[in-house]
C-alpha positions as CSV (number, residue, x, y, z in Angstrom):
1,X,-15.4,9.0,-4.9
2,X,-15.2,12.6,-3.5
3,X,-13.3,12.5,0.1
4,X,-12.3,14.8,2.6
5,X,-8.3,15.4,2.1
6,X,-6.3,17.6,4.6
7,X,-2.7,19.0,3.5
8,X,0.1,16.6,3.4
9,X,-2.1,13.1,3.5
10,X,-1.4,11.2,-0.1
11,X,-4.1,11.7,-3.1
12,X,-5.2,8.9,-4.1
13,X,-3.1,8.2,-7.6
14,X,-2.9,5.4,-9.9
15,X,-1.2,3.0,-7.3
16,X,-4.6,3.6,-5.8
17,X,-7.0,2.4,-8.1
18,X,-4.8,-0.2,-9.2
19,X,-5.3,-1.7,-5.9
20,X,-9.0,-0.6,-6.0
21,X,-9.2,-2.4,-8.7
22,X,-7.1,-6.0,-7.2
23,X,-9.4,-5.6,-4.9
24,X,-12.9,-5.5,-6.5
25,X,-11.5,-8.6,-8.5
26,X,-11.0,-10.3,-5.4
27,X,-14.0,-10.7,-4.2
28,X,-14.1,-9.5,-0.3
29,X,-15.9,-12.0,1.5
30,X,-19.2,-10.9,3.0
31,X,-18.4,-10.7,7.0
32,X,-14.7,-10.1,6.2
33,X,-12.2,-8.7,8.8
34,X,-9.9,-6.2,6.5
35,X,-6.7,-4.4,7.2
36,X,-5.5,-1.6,5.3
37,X,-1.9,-0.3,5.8
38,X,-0.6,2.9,4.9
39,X,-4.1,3.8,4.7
40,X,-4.0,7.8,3.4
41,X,-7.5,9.4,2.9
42,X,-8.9,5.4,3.7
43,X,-10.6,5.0,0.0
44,X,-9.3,1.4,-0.1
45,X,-10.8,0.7,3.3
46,X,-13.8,2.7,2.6
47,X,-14.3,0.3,-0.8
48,X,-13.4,-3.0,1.3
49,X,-16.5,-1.7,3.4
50,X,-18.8,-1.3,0.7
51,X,-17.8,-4.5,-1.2
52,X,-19.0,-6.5,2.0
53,X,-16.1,-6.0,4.8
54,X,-17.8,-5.8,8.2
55,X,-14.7,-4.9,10.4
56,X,-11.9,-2.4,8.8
57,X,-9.1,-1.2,10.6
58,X,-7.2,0.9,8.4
59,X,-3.6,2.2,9.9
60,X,-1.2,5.0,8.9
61,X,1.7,6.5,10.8
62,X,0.2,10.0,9.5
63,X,-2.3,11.8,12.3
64,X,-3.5,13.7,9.5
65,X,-4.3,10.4,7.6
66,X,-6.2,8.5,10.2
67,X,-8.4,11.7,10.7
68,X,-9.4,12.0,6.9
69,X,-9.8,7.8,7.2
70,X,-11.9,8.5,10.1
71,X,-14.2,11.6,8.4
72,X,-14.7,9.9,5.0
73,X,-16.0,6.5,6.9
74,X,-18.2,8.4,8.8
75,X,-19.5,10.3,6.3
76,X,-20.5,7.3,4.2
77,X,-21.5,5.3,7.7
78,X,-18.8,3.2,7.1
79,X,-17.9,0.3,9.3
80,X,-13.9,1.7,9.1
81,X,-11.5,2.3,12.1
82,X,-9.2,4.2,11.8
83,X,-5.6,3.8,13.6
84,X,-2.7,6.3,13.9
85,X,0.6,4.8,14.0
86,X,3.0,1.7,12.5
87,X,0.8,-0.9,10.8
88,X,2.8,-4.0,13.2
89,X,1.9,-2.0,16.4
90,X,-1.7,-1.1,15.9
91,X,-2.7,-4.7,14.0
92,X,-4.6,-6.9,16.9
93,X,-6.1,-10.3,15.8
94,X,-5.6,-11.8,12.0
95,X,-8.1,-10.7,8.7
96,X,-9.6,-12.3,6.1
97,X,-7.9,-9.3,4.1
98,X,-5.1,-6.8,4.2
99,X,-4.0,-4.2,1.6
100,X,-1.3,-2.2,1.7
101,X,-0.1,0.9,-0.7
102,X,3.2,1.5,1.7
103,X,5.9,4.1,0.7
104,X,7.9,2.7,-2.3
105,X,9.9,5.0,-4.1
106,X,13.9,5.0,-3.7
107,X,15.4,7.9,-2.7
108,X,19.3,8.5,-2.4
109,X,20.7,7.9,0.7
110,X,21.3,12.5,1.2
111,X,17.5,12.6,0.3
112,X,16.4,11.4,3.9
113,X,14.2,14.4,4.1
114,X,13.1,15.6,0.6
115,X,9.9,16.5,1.3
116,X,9.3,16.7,4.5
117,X,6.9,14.4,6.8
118,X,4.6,14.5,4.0
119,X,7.2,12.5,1.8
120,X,6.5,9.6,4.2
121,X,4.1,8.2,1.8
122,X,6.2,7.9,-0.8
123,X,10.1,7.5,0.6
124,X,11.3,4.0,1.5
125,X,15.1,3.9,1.5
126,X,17.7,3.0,-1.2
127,X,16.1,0.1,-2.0
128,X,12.4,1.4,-1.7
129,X,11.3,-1.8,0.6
130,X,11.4,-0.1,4.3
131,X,8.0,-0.9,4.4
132,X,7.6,-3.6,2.2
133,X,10.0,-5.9,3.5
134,X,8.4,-6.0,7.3
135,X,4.8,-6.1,5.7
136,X,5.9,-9.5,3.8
137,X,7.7,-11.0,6.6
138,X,4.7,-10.0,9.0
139,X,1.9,-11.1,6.3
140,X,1.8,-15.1,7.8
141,X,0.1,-13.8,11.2
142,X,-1.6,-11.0,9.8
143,X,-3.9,-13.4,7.8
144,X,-5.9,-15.5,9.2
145,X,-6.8,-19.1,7.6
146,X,-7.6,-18.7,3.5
147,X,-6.9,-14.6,4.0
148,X,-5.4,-12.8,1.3
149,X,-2.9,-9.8,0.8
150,X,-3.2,-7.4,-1.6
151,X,0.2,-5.2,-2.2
152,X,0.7,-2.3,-4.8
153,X,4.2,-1.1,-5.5
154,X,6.3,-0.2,-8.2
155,X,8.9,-2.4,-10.8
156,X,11.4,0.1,-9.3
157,X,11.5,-1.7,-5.7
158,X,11.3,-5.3,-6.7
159,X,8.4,-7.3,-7.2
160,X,10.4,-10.4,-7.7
161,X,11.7,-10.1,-3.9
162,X,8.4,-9.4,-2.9
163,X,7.4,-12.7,-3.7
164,X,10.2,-14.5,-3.0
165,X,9.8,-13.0,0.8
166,X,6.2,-13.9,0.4
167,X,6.9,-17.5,-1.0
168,X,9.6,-17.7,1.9
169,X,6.8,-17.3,4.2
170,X,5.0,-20.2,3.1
171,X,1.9,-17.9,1.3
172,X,1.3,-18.5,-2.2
173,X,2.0,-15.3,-4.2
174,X,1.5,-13.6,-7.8
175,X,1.3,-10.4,-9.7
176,X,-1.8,-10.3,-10.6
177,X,-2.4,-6.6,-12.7
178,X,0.4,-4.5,-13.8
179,X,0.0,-0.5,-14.8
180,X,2.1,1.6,-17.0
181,X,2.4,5.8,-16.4
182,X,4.0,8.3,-16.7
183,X,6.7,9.8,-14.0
184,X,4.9,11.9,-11.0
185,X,6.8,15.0,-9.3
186,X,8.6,12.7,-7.5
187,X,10.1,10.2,-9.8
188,X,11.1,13.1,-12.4
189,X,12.9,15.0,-9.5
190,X,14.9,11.7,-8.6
191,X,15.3,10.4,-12.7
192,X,18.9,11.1,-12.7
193,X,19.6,9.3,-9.9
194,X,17.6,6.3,-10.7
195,X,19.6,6.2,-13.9
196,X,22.8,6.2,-12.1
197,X,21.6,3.6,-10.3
198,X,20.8,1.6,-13.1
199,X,16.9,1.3,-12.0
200,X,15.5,3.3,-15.0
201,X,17.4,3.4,-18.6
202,X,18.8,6.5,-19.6
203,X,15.8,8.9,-20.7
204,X,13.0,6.7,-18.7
205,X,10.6,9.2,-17.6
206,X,7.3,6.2,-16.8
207,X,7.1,3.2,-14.1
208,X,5.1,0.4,-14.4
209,X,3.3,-0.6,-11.2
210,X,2.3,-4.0,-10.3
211,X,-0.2,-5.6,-7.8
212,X,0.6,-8.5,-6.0
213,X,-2.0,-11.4,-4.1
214,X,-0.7,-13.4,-2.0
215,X,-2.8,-15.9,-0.3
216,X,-1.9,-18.0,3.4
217,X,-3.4,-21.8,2.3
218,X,-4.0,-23.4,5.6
């Protein structure tokens, strides 16, 4: 899908069509209302769309971000809104379907700033769950009866708490599609200190990168 990108908004990588992918596979119900956090250019919202979403709200703390979401729905005549600012503040209502490709990666505790504002899509803390942790704990009243939550992140910030938070919350929760590749720019700048902290083995140089459903029963 060709899209409008300005400088500094995150391409769309293989987290991306992973979650593309999860997804597809989940079949959006026609009439849904969808959320997509940490939206970036907005593909994932603009594919919720087209597989049968008729209300999408898709939200990143990036101004850059929620233009390009805003251009490449219009473009297409896509039913997408797009929101600039934190996911929890610019949510209203429940959906029928949120996705969320949040920041991730660890970074050492001196790296605050590597990168710059653009590394917002990707930095997340020590543990890499600044972002994940409040969208798990926040997923019960973001969903509304029989929604689902689709979440893409990597084996490097903790699946298994993922969906022990999620399972905490009373949703049902599963990694449903895993991916194996290769270290970006990112990772391989950082591989030395990921070893140190034991979260690669010595030498590492891929991630594997997991989807995970969860799903409120009510």
């Amino acid at each position: 899908m060709w899209l409008l990108r300005p400088p500094g908004v995150y391409a769309p990588q293989g987290d991306t069509e992973l979650l593309i992918e999860a997804l597809a596979d989940a079949a959006v119900p026609r009439g849904a209302r969808m959320l997509d956090v940490c939206t970036g250019t907005g593909v994932v919202a603009l594919t919720g769309a087209r597989l049968g979403a008729a209300e999408v709200h898709a939200v990143d703390v990036s101004t850059r971000a929620a233009l390009a979401s805003t251009w490449n729905a219009r473009l297409r005549g896509l039913p997408v809104r797009a929101h600039r600012g934190d996911f929890l503040e610019r949510a209203e209502g429940r959906f029928d379907v949120v996705t969320a490709n949040p920041p991730y990666v660890p970074q050492a505790p001196t790296g605050e700033r590597d990168g710059g504002r653009r590394a917002r899509a990707w930095n997340a803390g020590r543990d890499g769950r600044r972002v994940l942790d409040r969208l798990c704990a926040a997923a019960p009243r973001l969903l509304a009866r029989n929604g689902v939550l689709l979440v893409v992140h990597s084996t490097l910030s903790g699946p298994q708490r993922t969906l022990d938070l999620l399972h905490d919350a009373g949703l049902k929760a599963a990694v449903t599609s895993r991916r194996t590749q290769p270290f970006g720019p990112v990772l391989r700048a950082r591989a030395q200190w990921l070893e140190e902290q034991e979260l690669i083995a010595p030498g590492q140089r891929y991630e594997e990168l997991v989807v995970i459903r969860a799903d409120l029963i009510r």
